[in-house]
C-alpha positions in Angstrom: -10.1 -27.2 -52.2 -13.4 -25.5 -50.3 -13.0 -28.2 -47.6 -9.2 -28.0 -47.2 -9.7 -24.3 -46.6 -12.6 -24.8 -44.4 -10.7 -27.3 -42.1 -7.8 -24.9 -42.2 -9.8 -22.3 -41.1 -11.3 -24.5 -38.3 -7.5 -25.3 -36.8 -6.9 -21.4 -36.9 -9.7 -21.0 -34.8 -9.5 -23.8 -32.1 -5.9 -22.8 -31.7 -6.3 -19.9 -28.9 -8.0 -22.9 -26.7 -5.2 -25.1 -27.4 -3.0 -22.0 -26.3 -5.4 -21.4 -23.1 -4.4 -24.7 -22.1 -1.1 -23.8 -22.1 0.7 -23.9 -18.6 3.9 -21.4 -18.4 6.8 -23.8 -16.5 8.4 -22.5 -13.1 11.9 -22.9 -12.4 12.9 -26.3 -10.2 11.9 -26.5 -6.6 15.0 -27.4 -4.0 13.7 -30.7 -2.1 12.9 -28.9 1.6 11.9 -30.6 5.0 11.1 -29.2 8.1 10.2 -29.3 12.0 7.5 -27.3 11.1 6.1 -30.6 8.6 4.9 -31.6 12.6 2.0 -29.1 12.7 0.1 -30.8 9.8 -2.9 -32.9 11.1 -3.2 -36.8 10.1 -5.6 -38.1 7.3 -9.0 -38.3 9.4 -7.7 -35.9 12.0 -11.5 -34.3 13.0 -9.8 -30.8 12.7 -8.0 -31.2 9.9 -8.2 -28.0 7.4 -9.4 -27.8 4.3 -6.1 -27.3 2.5 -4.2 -30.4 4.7 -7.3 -32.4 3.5 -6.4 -31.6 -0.1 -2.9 -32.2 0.8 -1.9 -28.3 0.2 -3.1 -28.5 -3.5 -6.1 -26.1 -2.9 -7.3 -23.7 -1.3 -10.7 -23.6 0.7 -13.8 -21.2 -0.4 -14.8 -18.2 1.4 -17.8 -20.4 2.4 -15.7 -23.4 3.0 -13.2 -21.1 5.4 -16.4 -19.4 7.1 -17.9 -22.6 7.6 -14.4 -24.7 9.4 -14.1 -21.3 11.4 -17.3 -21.6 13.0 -17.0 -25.5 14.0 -13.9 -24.6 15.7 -15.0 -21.5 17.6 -17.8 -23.3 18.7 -15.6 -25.8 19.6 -12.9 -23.7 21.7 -13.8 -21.1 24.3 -10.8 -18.9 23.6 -11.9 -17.8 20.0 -14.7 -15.5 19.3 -15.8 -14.3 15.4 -17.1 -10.9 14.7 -17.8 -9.2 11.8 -16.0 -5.5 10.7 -17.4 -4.7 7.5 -19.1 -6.1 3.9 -17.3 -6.4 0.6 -19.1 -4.4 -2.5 -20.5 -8.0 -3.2 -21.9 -8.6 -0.1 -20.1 -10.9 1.8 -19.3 -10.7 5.4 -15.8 -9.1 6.5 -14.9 -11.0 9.9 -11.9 -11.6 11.8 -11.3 -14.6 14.9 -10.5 -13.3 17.8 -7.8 -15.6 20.3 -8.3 -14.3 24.0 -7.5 -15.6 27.6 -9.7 -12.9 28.2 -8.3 -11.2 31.9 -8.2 -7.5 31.0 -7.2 -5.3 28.0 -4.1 -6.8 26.4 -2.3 -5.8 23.5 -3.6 -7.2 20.3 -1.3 -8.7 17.5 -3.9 -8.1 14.4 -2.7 -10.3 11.1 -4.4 -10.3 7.8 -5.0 -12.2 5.1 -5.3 -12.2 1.8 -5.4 -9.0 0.5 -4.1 -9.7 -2.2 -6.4 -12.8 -2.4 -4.2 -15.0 -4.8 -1.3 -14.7 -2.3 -3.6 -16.8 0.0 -0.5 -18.7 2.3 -1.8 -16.8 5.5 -5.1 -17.4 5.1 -4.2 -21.5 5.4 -1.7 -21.2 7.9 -3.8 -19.5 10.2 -6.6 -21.7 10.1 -4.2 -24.1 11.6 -2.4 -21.6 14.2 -5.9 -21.3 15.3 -6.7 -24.3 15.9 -4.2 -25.3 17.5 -4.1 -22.6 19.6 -7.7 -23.2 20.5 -7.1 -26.8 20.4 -4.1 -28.3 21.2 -1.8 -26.6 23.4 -0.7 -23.3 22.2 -2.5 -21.1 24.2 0.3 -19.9 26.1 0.7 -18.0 22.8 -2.1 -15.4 24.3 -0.4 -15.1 27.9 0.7 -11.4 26.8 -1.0 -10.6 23.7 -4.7 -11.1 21.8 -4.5 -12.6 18.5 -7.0 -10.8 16.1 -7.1 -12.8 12.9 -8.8 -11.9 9.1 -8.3 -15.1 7.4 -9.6 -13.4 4.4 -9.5 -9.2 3.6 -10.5 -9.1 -0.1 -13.4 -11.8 -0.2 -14.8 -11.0 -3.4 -11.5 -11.3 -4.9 -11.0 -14.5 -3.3 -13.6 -16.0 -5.1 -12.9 -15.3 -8.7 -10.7 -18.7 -8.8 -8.6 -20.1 -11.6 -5.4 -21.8 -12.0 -4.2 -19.0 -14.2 -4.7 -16.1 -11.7 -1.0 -16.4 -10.1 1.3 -17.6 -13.6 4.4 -17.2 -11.4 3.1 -18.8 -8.3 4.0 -22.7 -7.1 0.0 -23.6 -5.9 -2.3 -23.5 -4.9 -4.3 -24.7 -7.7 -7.2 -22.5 -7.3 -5.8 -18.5 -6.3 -8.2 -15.4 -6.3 -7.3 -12.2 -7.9 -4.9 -9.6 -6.8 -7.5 -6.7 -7.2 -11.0 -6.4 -6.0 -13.8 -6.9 -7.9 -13.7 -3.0 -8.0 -10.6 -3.7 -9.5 -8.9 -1.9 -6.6 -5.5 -3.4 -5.2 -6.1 -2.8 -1.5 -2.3 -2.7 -0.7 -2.7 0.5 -2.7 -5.4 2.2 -1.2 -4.7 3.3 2.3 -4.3 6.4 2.0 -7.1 7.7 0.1 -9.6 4.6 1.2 -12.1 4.4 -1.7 -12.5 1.0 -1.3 -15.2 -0.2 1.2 -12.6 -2.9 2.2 -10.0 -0.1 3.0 -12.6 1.9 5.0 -13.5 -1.1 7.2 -10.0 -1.8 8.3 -8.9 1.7 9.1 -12.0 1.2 11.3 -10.4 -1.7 12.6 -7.3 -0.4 13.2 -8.5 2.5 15.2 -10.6 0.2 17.3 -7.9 -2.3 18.0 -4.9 -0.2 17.9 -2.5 -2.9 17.6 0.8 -3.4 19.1 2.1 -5.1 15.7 0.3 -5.8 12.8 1.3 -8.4 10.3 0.0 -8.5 6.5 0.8 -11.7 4.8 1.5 -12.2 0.5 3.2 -14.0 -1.5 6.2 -12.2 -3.3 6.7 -12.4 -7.1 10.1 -11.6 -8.9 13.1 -13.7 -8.8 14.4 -17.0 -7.4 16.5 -16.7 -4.3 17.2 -19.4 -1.7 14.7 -17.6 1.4 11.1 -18.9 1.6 10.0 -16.4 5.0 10.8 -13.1 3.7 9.3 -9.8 5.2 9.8 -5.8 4.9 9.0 -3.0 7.2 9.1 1.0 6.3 12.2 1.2 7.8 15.9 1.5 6.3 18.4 4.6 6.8 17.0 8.1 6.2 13.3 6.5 4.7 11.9 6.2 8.2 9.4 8.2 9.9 8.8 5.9 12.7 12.6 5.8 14.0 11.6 3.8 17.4 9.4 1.6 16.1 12.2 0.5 12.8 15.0 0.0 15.9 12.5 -2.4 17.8 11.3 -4.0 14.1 15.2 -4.5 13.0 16.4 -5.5 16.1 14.0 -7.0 18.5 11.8 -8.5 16.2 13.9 -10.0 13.8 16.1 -11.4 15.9 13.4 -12.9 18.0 11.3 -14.1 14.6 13.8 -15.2 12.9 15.6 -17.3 15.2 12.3 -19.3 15.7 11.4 -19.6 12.0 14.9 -20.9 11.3 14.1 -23.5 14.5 10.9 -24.8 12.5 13.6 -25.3 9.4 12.9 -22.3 7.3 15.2 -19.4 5.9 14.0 -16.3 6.2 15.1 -12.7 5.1 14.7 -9.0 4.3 12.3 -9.1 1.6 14.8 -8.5 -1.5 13.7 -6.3 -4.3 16.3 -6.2 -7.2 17.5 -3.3 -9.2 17.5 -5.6 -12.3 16.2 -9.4 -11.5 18.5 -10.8 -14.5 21.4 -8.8 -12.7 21.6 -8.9 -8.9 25.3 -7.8 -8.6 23.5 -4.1 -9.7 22.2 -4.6 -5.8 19.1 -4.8 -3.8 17.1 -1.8 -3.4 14.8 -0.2 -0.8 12.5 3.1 -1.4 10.6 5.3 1.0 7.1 4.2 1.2 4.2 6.7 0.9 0.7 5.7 2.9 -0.9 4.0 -0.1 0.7 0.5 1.2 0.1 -1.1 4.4 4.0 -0.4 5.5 4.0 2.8 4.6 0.6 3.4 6.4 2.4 1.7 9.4 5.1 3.9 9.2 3.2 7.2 9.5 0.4 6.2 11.7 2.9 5.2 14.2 1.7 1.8 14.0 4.5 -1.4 13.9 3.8 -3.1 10.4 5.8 -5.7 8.9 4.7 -7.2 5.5 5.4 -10.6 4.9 6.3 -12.3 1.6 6.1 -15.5 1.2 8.7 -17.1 -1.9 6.2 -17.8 -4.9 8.4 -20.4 -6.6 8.2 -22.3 -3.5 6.2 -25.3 -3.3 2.6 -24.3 -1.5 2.7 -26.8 1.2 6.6 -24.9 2.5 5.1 -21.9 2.4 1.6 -22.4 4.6 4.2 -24.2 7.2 6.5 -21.0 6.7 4.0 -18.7 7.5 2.5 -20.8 10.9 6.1 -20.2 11.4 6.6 -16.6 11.6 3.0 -15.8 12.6 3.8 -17.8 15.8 7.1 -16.8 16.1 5.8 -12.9 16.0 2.9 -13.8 18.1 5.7 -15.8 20.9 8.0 -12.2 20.2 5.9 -9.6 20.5 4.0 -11.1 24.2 8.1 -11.3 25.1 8.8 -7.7 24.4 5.9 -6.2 24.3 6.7 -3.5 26.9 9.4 -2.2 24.6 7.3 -2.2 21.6 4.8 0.2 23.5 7.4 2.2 24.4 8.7 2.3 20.8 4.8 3.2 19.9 4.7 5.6 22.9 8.1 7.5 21.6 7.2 8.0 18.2 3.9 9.1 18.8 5.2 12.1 20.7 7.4 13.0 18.1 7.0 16.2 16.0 9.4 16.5 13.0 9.3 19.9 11.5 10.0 18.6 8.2 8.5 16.2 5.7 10.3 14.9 2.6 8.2 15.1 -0.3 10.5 13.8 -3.6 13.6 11.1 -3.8 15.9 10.0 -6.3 17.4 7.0 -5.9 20.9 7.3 -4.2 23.7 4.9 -5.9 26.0 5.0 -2.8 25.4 1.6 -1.0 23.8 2.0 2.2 24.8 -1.5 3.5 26.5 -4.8 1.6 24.5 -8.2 2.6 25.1 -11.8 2.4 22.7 -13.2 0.0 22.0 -16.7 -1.3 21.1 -16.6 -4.8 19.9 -19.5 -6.7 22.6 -20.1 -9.7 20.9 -19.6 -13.2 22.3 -19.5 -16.7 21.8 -17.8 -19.9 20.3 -18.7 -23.5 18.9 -16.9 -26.1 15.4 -17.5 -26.6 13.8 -18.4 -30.0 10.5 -16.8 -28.6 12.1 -13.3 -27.5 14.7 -13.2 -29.4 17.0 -11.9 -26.4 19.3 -13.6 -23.8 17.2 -15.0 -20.8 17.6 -16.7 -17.6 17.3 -20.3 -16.7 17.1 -21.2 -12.7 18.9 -24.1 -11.8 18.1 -25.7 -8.9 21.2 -24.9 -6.6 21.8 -22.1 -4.1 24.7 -19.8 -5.0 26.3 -16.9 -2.4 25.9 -13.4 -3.2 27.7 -10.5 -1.9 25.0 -7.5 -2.7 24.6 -3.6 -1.9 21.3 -2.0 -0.8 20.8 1.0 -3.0 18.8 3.4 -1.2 16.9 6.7 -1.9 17.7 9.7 -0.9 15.5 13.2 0.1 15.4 15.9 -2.8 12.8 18.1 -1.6 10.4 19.1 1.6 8.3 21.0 2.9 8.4 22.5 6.6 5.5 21.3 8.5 2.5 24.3 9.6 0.9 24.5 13.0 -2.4 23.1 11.6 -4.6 22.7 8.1 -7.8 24.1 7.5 -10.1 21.7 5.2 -13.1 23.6 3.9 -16.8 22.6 4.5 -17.0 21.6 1.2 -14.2 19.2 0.9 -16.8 16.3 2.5 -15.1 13.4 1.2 -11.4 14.6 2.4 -13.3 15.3 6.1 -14.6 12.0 6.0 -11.4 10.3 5.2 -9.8 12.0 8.8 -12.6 10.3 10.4 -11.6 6.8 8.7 -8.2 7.7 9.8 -9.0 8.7 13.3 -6.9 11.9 12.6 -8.1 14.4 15.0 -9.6 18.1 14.1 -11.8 20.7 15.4 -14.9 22.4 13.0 -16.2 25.8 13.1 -19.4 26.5 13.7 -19.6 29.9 12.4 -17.3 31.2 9.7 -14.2 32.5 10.2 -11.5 34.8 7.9 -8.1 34.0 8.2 -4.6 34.5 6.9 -3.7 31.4 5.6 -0.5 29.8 3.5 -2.2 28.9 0.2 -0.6 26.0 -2.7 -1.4 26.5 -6.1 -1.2 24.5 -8.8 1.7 25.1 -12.1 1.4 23.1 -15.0 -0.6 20.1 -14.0 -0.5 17.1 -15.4 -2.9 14.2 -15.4 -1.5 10.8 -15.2 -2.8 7.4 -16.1 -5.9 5.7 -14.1 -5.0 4.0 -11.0 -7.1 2.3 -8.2 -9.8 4.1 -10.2 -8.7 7.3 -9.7 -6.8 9.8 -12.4 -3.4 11.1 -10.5 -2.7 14.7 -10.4 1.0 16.1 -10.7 2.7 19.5 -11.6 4.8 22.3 -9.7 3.6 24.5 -6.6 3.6 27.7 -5.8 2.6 29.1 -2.4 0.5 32.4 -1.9 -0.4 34.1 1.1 -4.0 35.1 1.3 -6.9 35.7 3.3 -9.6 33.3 3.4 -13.1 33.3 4.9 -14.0 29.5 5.9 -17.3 28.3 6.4 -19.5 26.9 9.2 -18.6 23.4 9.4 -15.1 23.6 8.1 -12.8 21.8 10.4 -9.0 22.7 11.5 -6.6 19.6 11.7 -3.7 20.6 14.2 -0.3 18.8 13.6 0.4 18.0 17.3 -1.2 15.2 17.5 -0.1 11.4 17.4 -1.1 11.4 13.6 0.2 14.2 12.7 2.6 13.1 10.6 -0.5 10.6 8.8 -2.4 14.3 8.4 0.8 15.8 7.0 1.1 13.1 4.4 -2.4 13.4 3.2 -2.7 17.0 3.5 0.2 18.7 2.3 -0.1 19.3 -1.7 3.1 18.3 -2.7 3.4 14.7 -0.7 2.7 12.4 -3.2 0.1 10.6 -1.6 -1.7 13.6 -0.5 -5.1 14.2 -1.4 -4.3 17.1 -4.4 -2.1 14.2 -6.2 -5.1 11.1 -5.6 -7.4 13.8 -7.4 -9.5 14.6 -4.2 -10.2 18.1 -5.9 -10.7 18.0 -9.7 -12.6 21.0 -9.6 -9.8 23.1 -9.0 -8.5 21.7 -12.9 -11.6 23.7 -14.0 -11.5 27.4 -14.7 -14.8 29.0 -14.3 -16.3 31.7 -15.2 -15.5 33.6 -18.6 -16.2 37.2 -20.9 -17.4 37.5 -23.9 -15.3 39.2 -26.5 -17.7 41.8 -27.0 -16.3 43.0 -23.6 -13.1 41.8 -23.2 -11.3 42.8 -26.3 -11.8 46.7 -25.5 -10.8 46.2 -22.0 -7.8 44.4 -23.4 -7.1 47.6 -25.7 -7.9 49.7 -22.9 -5.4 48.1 -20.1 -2.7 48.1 -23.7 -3.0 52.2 -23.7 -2.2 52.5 -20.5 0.3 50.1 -19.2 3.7 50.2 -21.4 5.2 47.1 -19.2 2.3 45.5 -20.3 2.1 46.2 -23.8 6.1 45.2 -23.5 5.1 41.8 -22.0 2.4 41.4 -24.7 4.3 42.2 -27.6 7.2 40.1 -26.0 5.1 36.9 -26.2 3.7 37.9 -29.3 7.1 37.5 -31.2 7.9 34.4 -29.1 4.8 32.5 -29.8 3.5 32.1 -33.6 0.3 30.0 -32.2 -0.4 32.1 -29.6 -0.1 35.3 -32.2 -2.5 34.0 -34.7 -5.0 32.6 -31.7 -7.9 35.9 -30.9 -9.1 34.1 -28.1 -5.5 33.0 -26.6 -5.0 36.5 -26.8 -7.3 37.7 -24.9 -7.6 35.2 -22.1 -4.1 36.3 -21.4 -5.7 39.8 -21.2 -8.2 38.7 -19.1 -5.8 36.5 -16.6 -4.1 40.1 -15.8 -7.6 41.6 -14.8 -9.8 41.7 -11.8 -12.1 39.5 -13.5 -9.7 36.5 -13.3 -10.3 32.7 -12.2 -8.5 33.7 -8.9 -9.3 30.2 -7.7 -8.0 28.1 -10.6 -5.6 25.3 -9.8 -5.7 26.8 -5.7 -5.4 24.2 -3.6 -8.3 24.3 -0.9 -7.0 23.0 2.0 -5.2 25.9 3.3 -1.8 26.1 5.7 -2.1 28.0 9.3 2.1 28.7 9.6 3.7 28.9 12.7 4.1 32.0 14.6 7.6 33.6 14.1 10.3 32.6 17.0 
């Protein structure tokens, strides 16, 4: 009996690595072939990459990438390497740079990996590369540089397994999605805590690209596309309006006719409503500055985000994404006059508004022609509900994009005024390259003031605790110190300095808890003092005593609470918090018409 327990114990415990070993099952692939199947280099080709040598199983190492990289820049005089930053581990943040050299062109910047499991551009670009430096391409940099970071979150990169990307068709070896800071960088634009973050914003400012292109891998449904991309830009979500004409005209038109040449389908990148329904429609949101798109969108800089299908096969998708990388690179050199323009327009713009809240808007914005992939539906023994099974064969869909729609703004002041003493929100304008002008003596001013109602702390994210609540706004005068800095709206960020600035713009600073000082009432009485100051402001105040014995008889808790009592006697006196849940960052409004 002891040893039949003992060995049933023992199976108990081995089980969870039996379980471990457990792969979850993707739906079937659809057989695919392509012109693009040319690109791949021979067995023994001397410039073959890592991930043709392993026949599009694996993916290389950071040290493996670094080390191919620097034999073929070596090897080709139109590539340089640099490096723009370090990750919190310590490796080397670098980008290849693809010049003809002849003056200052207009850069294409593309990036890698930053969500380092979705690592399809980081493969295809190795091979763009090289066959740009290579074997013929270089026509590709008649009109435009190609900057290229094979690899943005390199410590996430290397924390490898086969069961980082469960809905993912390869490679076999994918990083993680997060930073070793456990940071998703696709998240973190805005408020730029990551040392990642803060060496591409660097980047960007140096570069200032023309078009910049940020390659994943999608997850979510089957569908019959394997290209698929996004841009901030549908309807009444855009802030760039120039920019989102040239990005859903020019350039997909341009891209997209070359992708299809190479034998791919691409498509809007399609987010569902409810992925087990997709007749409920396809959806599109505003996008705040947290993501790279949204960033884009604000900054006045062309973005396009591209998402590669998951559940397609690994050596489909690296072709895919040579395709469309080339096919923007080949675009953008083509038009690249009207971009700038496009740029040029939306930088000089000046809305006076900016919309702060949406709510989805169930009135279809548009119907689209969609292939689906057909699917049926069981009930599952292990959920107990109905699921979905994908079959392998396409099916036409009919769909409506459901849309958001504006619910609340705020009109736009002549300038912000950022205390001294905000230091980390200073030195996020600088990463930013938002433009501002410090005092070098202090200065009192008559300023539009937010203050906080009823905050609310939400759950950690990208290791920071969200603030929320209501606003009220308060004129006041405020003294500013030396080295306090005004940040004037006309300029071509503007709108970026809006978005991070304004209190109720939910990626501004106040809701990425820049200021949680401001949560903290200081200061305080003992009762000693402030109970016969209480009676005192009672005898002689009958609307007070009215509101008083009003929330007396409304409020049990607050009744039988002394000290409850008395703060509330205290928040009506001189000797109040006056600086509890203020906003610092104060509003300089427009002079009257």
């Amino acid at each position: 009996m002891t040893l039949r327990i003992a060995a049933g114990l023992l199976a108990t415990l081995a089980a969870p690595s039996v379980l471990a070993q457990e792969r979850a099952p993707l739906p079937p692939a659809l057989a695919w072939s392509g012109p693009s199947e040319r690109w791949i280099a021979k067995p023994g080709d001397p410039w073959i990459t890592p991930a043709e040598r392993a026949g599009f199983a694996e993916t290389p190492s950071y040290a493996e990438t670094r080390a191919w990289l620097d034999r073929l820049v070596a090897a080709s005089p139109l590539l340089t390497l640099e490096s723009f930053g370090t990750t919190p581990e310590g490796r080397d943040l670098y980008y290849v740079r693809a010049s003809k050299g002849g003056g200052n062109k207009p850069v294409v910047l593309i990036q890698a990996g930053i969500h380092s499991g979705e690592i399809d551009g980081k493969d295809a670009g190795l091979m763009l590369l090289r066959d740009i430096g290579l074997r013929g391409k270089a026509d590709l940099l008649d009109a435009v540089d190609l900057v290229f970071v094979p690899i943005y979150n390199a410590d996430g990169h290397e924390q490898t397994s086969p069961y980082n990307r469960p809905n993912q068709r390869g490679p076999n070896n994918p990083g993680l999605r997060s930073t070793v800071q456990n940071i998703n960088l696709n998240r973190d634009y805005a408020k730029a805590d990551a040392p990642e973050t803060q060496a591409m914003l660097r980047l960007l400012n140096r570069l200032d690209p023309i078009l910049y292109i940020d390659m994943h891998v999608s997850d979510g449904f089957d569908h019959g596309y394997d290209v698929t991309y996004t841009f901030a830009g549908w309807g009444r979500h855009v802030q760039s309006q120039a920019i989102t004409r040239w990005l859903n005209g020019s350039f997909t038109q341009g891209v997209d006719a070359f992708v299809k040449r190479m034998g791919h389908k691409p498509h809007f990148y399609p987010s569902a409503i409810d992925e087990r329904d997709l007749s409920k429609g396809l959806r599109v949101a505003a996008e705040g500055p947290r993501y790279s798109t949204g960033y884009g969108d604000f900054a006045r800089i062309p973005t396009v985000l591209v998402e590669m299908h998951c559940l397609k096969p690994y050596r489909q998708r690296v072709l895919g994404a040579y395709a469309l990388m080339e096919g923007a690179l080949r675009h953008a050199g083509r038009d690249a006059a009207a971009l700038r323009a496009a740029i040029d327009a939306d930088r000089a713009a000046r809305p006076k508004t900016l919309a702060v809240r949406w709510e989805r808007d169930e009135t279809p914005q548009a119907w689209v022609k969609f292939t689906g992939m057909a699917l049926e539906r069981y009930r599952s023994p292990a959920s107990g509900e109905e699921e979905v099974r994908y079959v392998a064969r396409t099916q036409p869909l009919t769909l409506p994009i459901i849309g958001q729609k504006p619910v609340a703004s705020v009109t736009l002041p002549q300038a912000w005024w950022v205390p001294a003493s905000a230091s980390a929100v200073i030195a996020r304008l600088d990463l930013h390259g938002i433009r501002y002008d410090r005092i070098d003596a202090p200065r009192t001013l008559d300023l539009d003031m937010v203050r906080l109602a009823e905050p609310k702390l939400g759950p950690a994210s990208e290791q920071r605790v969200m603030v929320a609540g209501s606003f009220t706004h308060e004129r006041r005068r405020e003294t500013l110190a030396a080295g306090s800095v005004r940040v004037p709206y006309d300029q071509p960020k503007g709108l970026l300095a809006a978005a991070l600035l304004e209190a109720e713009a939910p990626d501004s600073f106040l809701a990425w808890g820049f200021f949680p000082g401001m949560l903290q009432k200081s200061g305080g009485m003992e009762r000693y003092a402030s109970a016969p100051m209480a009676e005192a402001m009672l005898a002689r105040d009958p609307a007070l005593r009215t509101a008083f014995e009003t929330r007396l008889a409304a409020d049990p808790d607050f009744a039988a609470d002394g000290a409850a009592r008395l703060a509330w006697f205290i928040e009506r006196s001189p000797y109040r918090d006056d600086r509890y849940l203020l906003y610092p960052i104060g509003r300089e409004l427009r002079p009257l018409p």
